[in-house]
N, C-alpha and C positions, 0 to 999 in steps of 0.2 A: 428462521425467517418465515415461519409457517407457509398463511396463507398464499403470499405475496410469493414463496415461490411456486407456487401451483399454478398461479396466474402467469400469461405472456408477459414476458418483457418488451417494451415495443418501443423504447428509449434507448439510447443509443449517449453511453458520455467516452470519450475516447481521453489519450493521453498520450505524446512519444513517450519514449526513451530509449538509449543508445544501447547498443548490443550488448557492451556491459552490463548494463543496469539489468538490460531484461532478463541475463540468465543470471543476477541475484535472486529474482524475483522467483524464479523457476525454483531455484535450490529453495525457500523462504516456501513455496508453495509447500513443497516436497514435506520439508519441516514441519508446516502448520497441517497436512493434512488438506488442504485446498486441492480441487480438482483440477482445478486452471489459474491460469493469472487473472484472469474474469473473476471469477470466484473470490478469489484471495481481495482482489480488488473492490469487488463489489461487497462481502462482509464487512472488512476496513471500513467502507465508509458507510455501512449500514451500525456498526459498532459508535462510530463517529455521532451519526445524526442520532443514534439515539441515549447517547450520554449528554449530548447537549438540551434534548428535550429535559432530562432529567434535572440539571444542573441549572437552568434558563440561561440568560444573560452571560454572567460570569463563567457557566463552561464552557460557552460558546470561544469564549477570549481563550479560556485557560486549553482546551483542546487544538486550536491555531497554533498555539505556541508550542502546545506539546508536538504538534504535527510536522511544524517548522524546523525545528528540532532536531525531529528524526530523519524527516528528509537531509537537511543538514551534515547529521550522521553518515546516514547512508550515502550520501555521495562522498563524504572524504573516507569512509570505508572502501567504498566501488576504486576510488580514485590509487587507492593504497596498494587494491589486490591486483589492479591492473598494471602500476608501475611496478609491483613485483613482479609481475608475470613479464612483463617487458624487459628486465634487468636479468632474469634466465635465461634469455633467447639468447 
């Protein structure tokens, strides 16, 4: 991200998610190498806008979808390890 991280960040974009969700996010830091969930978060969608510069229009669509997707995923993944973990107690 070069310059841009040299620079202040002085934007602020926020998101919940449930205690679950947030220590996938954690392990998934762990995994990629991510300092933080900030981090992790903020390349994702620095990865995001700038595939869709690349692609115009139509990756704009085609990225949504892929996004949708994975959120998709990961919640009936999240949902999976958690009723597991619930069924051991």
């Amino acid at each position: 991200m070069s310059s841009t991280s040299l620079k202040g960040r002085p934007r602020i974009v926020s998101f919940r998610v449930d205690a679950s969700e947030y220590e996938e996010l954690t392990k998934v830091c762990v995994a990629s190498g991510a300092q933080s969930v900030s981090e992790l978060a903020r390349n994702s969608v620095y990865d995001l806008l700038h595939r869709t510069k690349v692609d115009g229009d139509a990756g704009i669509i085609m990225c949504l979808r892929t996004l949708d997707q994975t959120i998709k995923d990961l919640r009936s993944e999240i949902k999976q390890i958690v009723s597991s973990r619930r069924a051991k107690r």
